[in-house]
N, C-alpha and C positions, 0 to 999 in steps of 0.2 A: 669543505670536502663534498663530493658530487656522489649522487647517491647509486648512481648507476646502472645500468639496466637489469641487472637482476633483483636490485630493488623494486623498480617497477614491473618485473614478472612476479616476483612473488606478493604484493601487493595486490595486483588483479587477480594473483592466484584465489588471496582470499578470498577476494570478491565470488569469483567463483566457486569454491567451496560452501560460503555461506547460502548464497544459493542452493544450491544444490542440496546441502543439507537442509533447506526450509522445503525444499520439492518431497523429499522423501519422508518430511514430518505431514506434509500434508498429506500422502497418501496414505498416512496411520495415522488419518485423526489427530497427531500429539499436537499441544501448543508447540507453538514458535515462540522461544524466549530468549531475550535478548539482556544478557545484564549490561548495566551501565554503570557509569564514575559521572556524576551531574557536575558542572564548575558553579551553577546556578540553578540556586535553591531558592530563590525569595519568592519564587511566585507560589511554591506549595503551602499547603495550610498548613499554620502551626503545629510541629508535631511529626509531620509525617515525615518519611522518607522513603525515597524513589531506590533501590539499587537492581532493579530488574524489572522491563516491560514486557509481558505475556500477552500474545494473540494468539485467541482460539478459533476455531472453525465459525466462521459467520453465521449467526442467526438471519431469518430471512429477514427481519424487520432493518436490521443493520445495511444488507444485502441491496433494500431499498429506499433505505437513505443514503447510500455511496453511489450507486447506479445514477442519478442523476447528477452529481457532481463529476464522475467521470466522462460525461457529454462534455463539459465544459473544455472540454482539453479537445484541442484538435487530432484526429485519428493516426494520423501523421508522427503528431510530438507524442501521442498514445504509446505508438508503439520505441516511439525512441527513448521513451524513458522507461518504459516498461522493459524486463529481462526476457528474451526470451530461448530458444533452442540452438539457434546459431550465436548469439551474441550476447554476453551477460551485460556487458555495460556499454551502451553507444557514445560516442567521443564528445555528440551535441548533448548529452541526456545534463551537465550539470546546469548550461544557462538555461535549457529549458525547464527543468525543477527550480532555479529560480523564476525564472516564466510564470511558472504555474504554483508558483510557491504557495498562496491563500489554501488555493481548493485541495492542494496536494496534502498539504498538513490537517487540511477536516476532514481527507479521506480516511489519514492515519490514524485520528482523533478518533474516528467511528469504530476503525477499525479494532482499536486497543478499548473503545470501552466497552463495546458487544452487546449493550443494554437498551433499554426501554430508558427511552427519555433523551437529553443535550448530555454530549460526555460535560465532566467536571470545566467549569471555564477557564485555569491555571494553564486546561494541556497544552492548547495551543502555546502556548506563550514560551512552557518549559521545553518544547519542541524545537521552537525556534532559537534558542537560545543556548542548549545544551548537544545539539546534532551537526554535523555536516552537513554538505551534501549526500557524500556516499551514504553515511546514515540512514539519512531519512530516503534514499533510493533503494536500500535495503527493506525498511519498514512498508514503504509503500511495496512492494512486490510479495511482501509477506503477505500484509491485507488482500491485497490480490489473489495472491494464490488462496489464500481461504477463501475466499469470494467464492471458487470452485473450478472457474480456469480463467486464463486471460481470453480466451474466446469468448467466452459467455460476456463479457466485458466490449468486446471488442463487437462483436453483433448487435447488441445493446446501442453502441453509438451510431451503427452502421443505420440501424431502423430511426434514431431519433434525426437524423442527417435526411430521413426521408420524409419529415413532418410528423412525426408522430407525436405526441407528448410520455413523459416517465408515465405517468397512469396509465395509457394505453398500451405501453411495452411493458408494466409490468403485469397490467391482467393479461397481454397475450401470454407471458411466461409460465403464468399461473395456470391459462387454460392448456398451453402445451403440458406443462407439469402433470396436471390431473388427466388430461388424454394419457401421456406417456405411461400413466399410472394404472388406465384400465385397460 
């Protein structure tokens, strides 16, 4: 039996709600939590268990260690996998999250472990293993939108596209910051 087209509206409905609801967490600070149902569990360490991934507002140190991984994507596929104000989900966005599949899952890895230091080495693995597509198109937009905006993102590639390297766009950041600041 065929699922029909209001399966597939209320399906991107979600899409779009979940968004939406990740927009509105971020402009009150709250984490973005996402519970999960894992089908694969081998890769965690003995013991644990996974049933909810929490992202919180990025630290800067996080902030610059995604910022050059997000150069690697073309500004182009940037913006078609990325959510934005006209269009929650673009039609190309899933071959190119498989495209970009590597850097996209260490974006998220950074993203959900928010610390000092290599997130835990399992995540990747239960990532790819336990997620979608749509999932992990979800996840990466959360990180995103912590990050602080998708422009700040999107500027960021625009400067490295002109020769710049991540160290030098992130001390101009830094110097715009503390200007902005006095």
């Amino acid at each position: 039996m065929r699922a029909g087209p209001f399966y597939i509206l209320n399906k991107n409905m979600d899409d779009v709600l979940k968004l939406l609801k990740l927009q509105s967490n971020l402009i009150t600070g709250a984490p973005a939590k996402f519970p999960i149902s894992a089908e694969d569990t081998s890769m965690l360490p003995k013991g644990m268990k996974l049933d909810q991934l929490t992202i919180y507002p990025l630290k800067v140190g996080t902030v610059m260690r995604i910022t050059p991984l997000c150069s690697e994507i073309s500004k182009e596929d940037f913006e078609k996998i990325t959510s934005n104000k006209d269009q929650a989900f673009h039609p190309e966005a899933p071959k190119l999250i498989e495209k970009y599949s590597g850097v996209i899952i260490k974006i998220i890895c950074h993203g959900i472990h928010n610390k000092k230091g290599k997130y835990p080495g399992w995540m990747e693995r239960f990532l790819q293993m336990n997620f979608t597509f749509q999932d992990i198109h979800v996840l990466l937009n959360a990180v995103l939108f912590r990050m602080g905006t998708i422009s700040f993102t999107e500027s960021t590639i625009d400067l490295q596209k002109m020769g710049l390297e991540s160290v030098e766009i992130i001390a101009m950041q830094k110097n715009l910051k503390t200007y902005s600041e006095n």
